[in-house]
C-alpha positions as CSV (number, residue, x, y, z in Angstrom):
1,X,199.5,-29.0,81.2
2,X,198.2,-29.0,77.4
3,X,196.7,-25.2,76.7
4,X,197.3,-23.7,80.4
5,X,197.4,-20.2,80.2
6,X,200.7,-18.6,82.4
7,X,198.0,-17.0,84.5
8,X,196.4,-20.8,85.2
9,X,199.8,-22.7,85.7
10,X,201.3,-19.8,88.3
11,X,198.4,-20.1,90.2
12,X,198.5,-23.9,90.4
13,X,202.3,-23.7,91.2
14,X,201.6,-21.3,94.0
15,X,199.1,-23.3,95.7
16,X,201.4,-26.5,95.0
17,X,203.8,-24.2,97.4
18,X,201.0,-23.6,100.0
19,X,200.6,-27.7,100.0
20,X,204.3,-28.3,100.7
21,X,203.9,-25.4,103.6
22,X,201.2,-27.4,105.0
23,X,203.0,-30.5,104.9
24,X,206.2,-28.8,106.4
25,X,208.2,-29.5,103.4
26,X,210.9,-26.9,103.6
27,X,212.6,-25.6,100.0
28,X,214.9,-22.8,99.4
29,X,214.1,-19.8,97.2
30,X,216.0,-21.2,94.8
31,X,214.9,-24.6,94.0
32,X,211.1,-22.8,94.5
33,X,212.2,-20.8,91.3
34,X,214.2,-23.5,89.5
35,X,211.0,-26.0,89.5
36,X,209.1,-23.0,88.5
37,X,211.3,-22.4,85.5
38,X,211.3,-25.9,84.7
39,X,207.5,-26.3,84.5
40,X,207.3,-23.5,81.4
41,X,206.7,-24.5,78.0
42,X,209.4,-24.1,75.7
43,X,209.4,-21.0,73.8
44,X,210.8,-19.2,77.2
45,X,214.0,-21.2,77.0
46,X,216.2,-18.1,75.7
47,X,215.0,-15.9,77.8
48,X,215.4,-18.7,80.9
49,X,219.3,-19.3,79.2
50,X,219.6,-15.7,79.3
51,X,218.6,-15.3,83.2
52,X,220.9,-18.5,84.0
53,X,224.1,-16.9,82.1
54,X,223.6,-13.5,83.9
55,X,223.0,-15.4,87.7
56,X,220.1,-13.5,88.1
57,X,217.6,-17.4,87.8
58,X,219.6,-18.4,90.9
59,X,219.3,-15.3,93.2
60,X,215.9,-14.1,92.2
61,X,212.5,-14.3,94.9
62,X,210.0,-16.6,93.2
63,X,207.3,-13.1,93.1
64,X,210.3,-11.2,91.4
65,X,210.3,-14.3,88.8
66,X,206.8,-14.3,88.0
């Protein structure tokens, strides 16, 4: 979203995961992370191509991420 503060959008990701508990939607760690990486705005895409080189985006918690 237009002006959202990091703070704003983790906290609307992580109740989007608490929705998808509800509903019994199951993901994996690493998709959880992946969409969250997705969702940033653009000027963390070296440091996201960094993570992705090393392996770390694919094996890391989503509360280690953020």
């Amino acid at each position: 979203m237009d002006k959202e503060s990091l703070g704003d959008m983790t906290s609307r990701f992580y109740h989007l995961l608490t929705e998808l508990g509800n509903f019994e939607v199951v993901t994996t760690p690493a998709e959880v992370v992946k969409k969250f990486a997705d969702a940033l705005p653009p000027q963390w895409n070296s440091f996201l191509e960094i993570l992705k080189y090393n392996g770390v985006l694919a094996t890391t918690h989503i509360n280690d991420f953020v």
